[in-house]
C-alpha positions, 0 to 999 in steps of 0.5 A: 307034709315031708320033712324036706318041706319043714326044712326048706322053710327053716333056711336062714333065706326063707326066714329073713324073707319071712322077717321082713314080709311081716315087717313090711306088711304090718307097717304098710297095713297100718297106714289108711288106704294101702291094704292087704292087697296093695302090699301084696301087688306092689311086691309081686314084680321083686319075686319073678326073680325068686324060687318059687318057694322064697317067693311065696313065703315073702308074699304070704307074709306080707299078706299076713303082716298087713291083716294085722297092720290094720289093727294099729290105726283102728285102735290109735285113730279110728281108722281101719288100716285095712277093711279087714279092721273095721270091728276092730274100731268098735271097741279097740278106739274105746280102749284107747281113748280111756288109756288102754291103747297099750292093752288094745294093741298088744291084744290085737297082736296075741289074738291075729298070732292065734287067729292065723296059724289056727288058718294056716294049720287048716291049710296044712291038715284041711286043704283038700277036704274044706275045699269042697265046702267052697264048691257047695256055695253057689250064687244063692248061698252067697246071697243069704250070706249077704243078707247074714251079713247085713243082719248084724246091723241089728247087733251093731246098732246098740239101742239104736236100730232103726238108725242102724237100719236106715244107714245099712239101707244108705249103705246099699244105695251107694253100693248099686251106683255105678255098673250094675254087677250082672248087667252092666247098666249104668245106674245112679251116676246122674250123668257124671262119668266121675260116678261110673266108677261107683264108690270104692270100698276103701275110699269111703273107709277112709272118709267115714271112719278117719275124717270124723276123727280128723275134724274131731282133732281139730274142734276139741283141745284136749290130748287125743288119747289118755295116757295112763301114768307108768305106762311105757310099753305094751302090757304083754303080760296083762294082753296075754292073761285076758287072751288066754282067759276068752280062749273060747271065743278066740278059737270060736272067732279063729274057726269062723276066720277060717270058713269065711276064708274059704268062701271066695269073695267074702275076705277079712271083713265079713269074717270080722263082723260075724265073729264080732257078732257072735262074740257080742250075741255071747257075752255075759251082761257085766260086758259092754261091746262099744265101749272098750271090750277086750273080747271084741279085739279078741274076735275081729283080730283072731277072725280076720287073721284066720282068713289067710290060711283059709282063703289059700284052701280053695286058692290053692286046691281049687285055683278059686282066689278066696280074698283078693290078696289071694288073687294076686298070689294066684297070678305070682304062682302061675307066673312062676309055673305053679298050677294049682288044682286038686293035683297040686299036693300030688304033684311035684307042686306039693313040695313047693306047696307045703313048704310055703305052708310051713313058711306061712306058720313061721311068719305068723309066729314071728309075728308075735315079737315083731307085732309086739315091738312095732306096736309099743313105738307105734303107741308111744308116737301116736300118744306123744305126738302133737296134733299140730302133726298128726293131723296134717300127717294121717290127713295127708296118709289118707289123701294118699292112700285114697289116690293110690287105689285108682289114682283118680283125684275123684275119689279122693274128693268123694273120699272127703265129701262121704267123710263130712258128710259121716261127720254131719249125720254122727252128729245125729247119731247115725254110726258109719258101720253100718254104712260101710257093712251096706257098701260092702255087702251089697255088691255080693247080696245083688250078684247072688240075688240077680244070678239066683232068679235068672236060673230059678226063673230059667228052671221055673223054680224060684222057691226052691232055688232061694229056700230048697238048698240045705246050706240056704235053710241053714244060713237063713236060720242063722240069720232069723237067729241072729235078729230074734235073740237080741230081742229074746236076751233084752226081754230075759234082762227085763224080766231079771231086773223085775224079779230083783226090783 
C-alpha cells in the first residue's frame, strides 16, 4: 500500500482509462444479453499492447461499469442487463411503472457506487486474510449454499409459495438437461443435438423477463411507464436522502456483496438475491418488497457491486477466478506476466497489484457522476420513445445479445419459445424469478451435491461430509432460518391485527 501505487493510478492515462471502462461497461451492461463477461472479453485483445497496471484498470472498470449497466434495463424495461440485476427487477420495474424510474436509477447508481468500493476497499485491507475463507468452501459447502440459495424462493414468492416452488423445481429441471456436470452424461436432450448445449443462463434471462414485457408492449395501449409531471432528470437529492436513510442495509447488503464474491463461482446474482432476502426478512411492515421498495434497489445494487472487489480477493491471492469476469482478467494478468498467488503482494507484482487496487476505487468513484448522466438520458429516452421503436429496438437487442453468446440460432429460437412460454404461465401466476434462480442454482447444488457423496461414499462417512463440517451446520442453519422466520413473522402479524381487532 506504497504511495507510488496511489500515484501511478492518479496519472491523467490511468484516469481516462478509468473514465472510459466505466463508460463503456455501463452502456454495454444495460443492453440485454451482453454481460459483465462479454464486456470484459471483447476488450482484453486492446490491452496486450498495455502496461500491465493501465491494462487492468481499464478491464476492472469495464467489469465494475457493466455490473452497474444492468440496473438501467432492470428498472426501465424489466430485463435484467445482466444476471447480477435480476433483484433489481422486483422492485425497481415497480418504481418505474408508477413514475418513479428517475428515483430508481439514481438509487441504483448511489447504492452500486457505495456497494463497490466497500469490495474494493476489502481487497485493498482484507485480501490475504479473506482469501482463506474461499479455501475453507469445499464441495459440500458449496451445495448448502445452493440449496441457501434455492430456499429464497420461500421470500420470493410472496403469498404464493407453493408456485414459487413448483417454478424453482422447473427451473432445476432445465438446469440438468444437457452434460451432466460430473459425468458427462447426456441427459433430457431427447435426441436432439440443439439440446446438448443445455440452457444458457443468459439466454433464458433474456426470454423469461424481456419477452413478457415485449408482448405486454404490444397487447396494452397505454405508455410503458408514467411519467410524472416536473420531472426532468434524475432526483439526486431525494436518491441520496433514502440511500443515506437504509445505511444499514447498504452496508449489510455491501458486506454480503463482498463474502459471496469471494466465493468462486458464486458471482453477482447469488449475491443479489440473498441480500434482497435479508433486506426483505428485515423489513418493517409499512414496507412492501415487489411493489416499488426503494430498500430492494438498495441491497441488489450494493451487493452486486460489492462482488468486484471481492471476487478479485481469491482472484488475485489465490489464482481462483471468483466470477467470471475475473476469469478473463485472470488470463489478461498472465498474458502479461503477472502471477498471481500468496507472493503477489510481496513480489514485484504487488506494485502492479495495488496500483490496480487503487484504479479500481477511482473508477467506482467515477462512477457516481458518469452513472448519474448516462441514467438521467437513458430514462428520458426510455419514456419519450414511442413503442412503435422501443419495441422492435429491445426486440432486436435481445435477439442480438441472445446470439452473440454461442452464436447459435438456437438459442436464440429457445430464447423466445422460454419467453412465450414465461408469458403463458405469468398469466397464471407463476413468476419467472424462481425459475430463473433454479437454472442458475442448480448446476452448483448438482456439482457439490454429486462431489460430496463420491468422497463421503469413498470415506465411508456420508453423514458427516454433508452435516460434519462447521461452515455446513452454519449455512444450513441459516437456511432453516430463512424458511421458518417468514412463517414465524406472519404468525407474529396475525396475532397483532387480533389484539388491535
Amino acid at each position: 500500500m506504497d504511495a507510488g501505487s496511489f500515484l501511478s493510478a492518479l496519472t491523467p492515462l490511468n484516469i481516462a482509462f478509468a473514465l472510459f471502462g466505466v463508460a463503456a461497461g455501463t452502456v454495454i451492461g444495460s443492453i440485454p444479453g451482453l454481460t459483465a463477461t462479454m464486456a470484459v472479453a471483447v476488450l482484453v485483445p486492446i490491452t496486450f499492447s498495455m502496461e500491465p497496471a493501465s491494462a487492468l484498470i481499464l478491464l476492472g472498470a469495464i467489469y465494475t461499469g457493466a455490473i452497474y449497466g444492468g440496473a438501467y434495463a432492470a428498472i426501465l424495461l424489466n430485463t435484467p442487463g445482466t444476471p447480477s440485476a435480476i433483484a433489481t427487477t422486483f422492485d425497481g420495474y415497480p418504481m418505474a411503472k408508477r413514475g418513479e424510474g428517475d428515483l430508481a436509477v439514481a438509487l441504483a447508481c448511489f447504492a452500486s457506487v457505495f456497494g463497490g468500493l466497500v469490495g474494493a476497499l476489502a481487497l485493498l485491507f482484507l485480501a490475504p486474510p479473506l482469501s482463506s475463507v474461499a479455501l475453507a468452501f469445499g464441495p459440500v459447502e458449496y451445495f448448502w449454499l445452493a440449496i441457501f440459495g434455492l430456499s429464497l424462493i420461500a421470500s420470493l414468492s410472496s403469498g404464493n409459495l407453493l408456485k414459487g416452488l413448483a417454478g424453482g423445481a422447473f427451473g432445476l429441471i432445465l438446469s440438468t438437461v444437457g452434460v451432466a456436470e460430473i459425468s458427462a452424461d447426456i441427459r433430457l436432450t431427447f435426441g436432439s443435438q440443439t439440446m446438448i448445449g443445455g440452457f444458457g443462463v443468459v439466454g433464458a434471462l433474456i426470454g423469461l423477463y424481456c419477452i413478457p414485457v415485449l408482448i405486454d408492449l404490444v397487447a396494452v395501449p397505454d405508455r410503458h411507464l408514467d411519467v410524472k409531471e416536473g420531472v426532468k432528470s434524475v432526483r439526486i437529492g431525494e436518491a441520496a436522502r433514502l440511500a443515506f436513510k437504509s445505511k444499514f442495509n447498504l452496508l449489510r447488503s455491501s458486506v454480503i456483496g463482498t463474502l459471496v464474491g469471494i466465493l468462486p463461482g458464486a458471482g453477482g446474482s447469488v449475491a443479489g438475491l440473498v441480500a434482497y432476502s435479508e433486506a426483505k426478512r428485515t423489513a418493517r411492515d409499512d414496507q412492501k418488497f415487489g411493489e416499488g421498495e426503494p430498500d430492494g434497489i438498495i441491497a441488489t445494487e450494493a451487493a452486486n457491486n460489492a462482488t468486484v472487489g471481492g471476487g478479485f480477493i481469491p482472484t488475485l491471492v489465490l489464482g481462483i477466478p471468483g466470477t467470471p469476469p475475473d476469469a478473463v482478467i485472470l488470463g489478461a494478468l498472465l498474458v502479461q506476466g503477472v502471477r498471481t498467488g500468496p507472493a503477489l503482494f510481496q513480489s514485484g507484482g504487488g506494485s502492479i497489484a495495488y496500483t490496480f487496487i487503487y484504479g479500481l476505487i477511482i473508477a467506482t468513484v467515477l462512477m457516481l457522476p458518469v452513472g448519474l448522466l448516462i441514467g438521467r438520458y437513458a430514462y428520458k429516452s426510455i419514456v419519450t420513445i414511442p413503442k412503435a421503436v422501443l419495441v422492435p429496438a429491445v426486440g432486436f437487442m435481445t435477439i442480438i445479445g441472445t446470439f452473440a453468446i454461442r452464436n447459435s440460432v438456437s438459442d436464440v429460437i429457445i430464447m423466445i419459445l422460454l419467453g412465450v412460454f414465461g408469458w403463458i404461465v405469468g398469466r397464471f401466476g407463476f413468476a419467472a424469478s424462481p425459475i430463473v434462480l433454479g437454472l442458475i442454482l442448480g448446476p452448483i447444488a448438482e456439482q457439490g451435491f454429486v462431489q460430496t457423496w463420491i468422497i463421503g461414499s469413498a470415506t465411508n462417512n456420508l453423514a458427516g461430509m454433508f452435516f460434519g463440517r462447521p461452515i455446513s451446520q452454519a449455512i444450513v442453519a441459516f437456511t432453516l432460518l430463512s424458511l421458518i422466520y417468514p412463517l414465524f413473522a406472519a404468525r407474529r402479524k396475525s396475532a397483532q391485527l387480533n389484539e388491535h381487532s
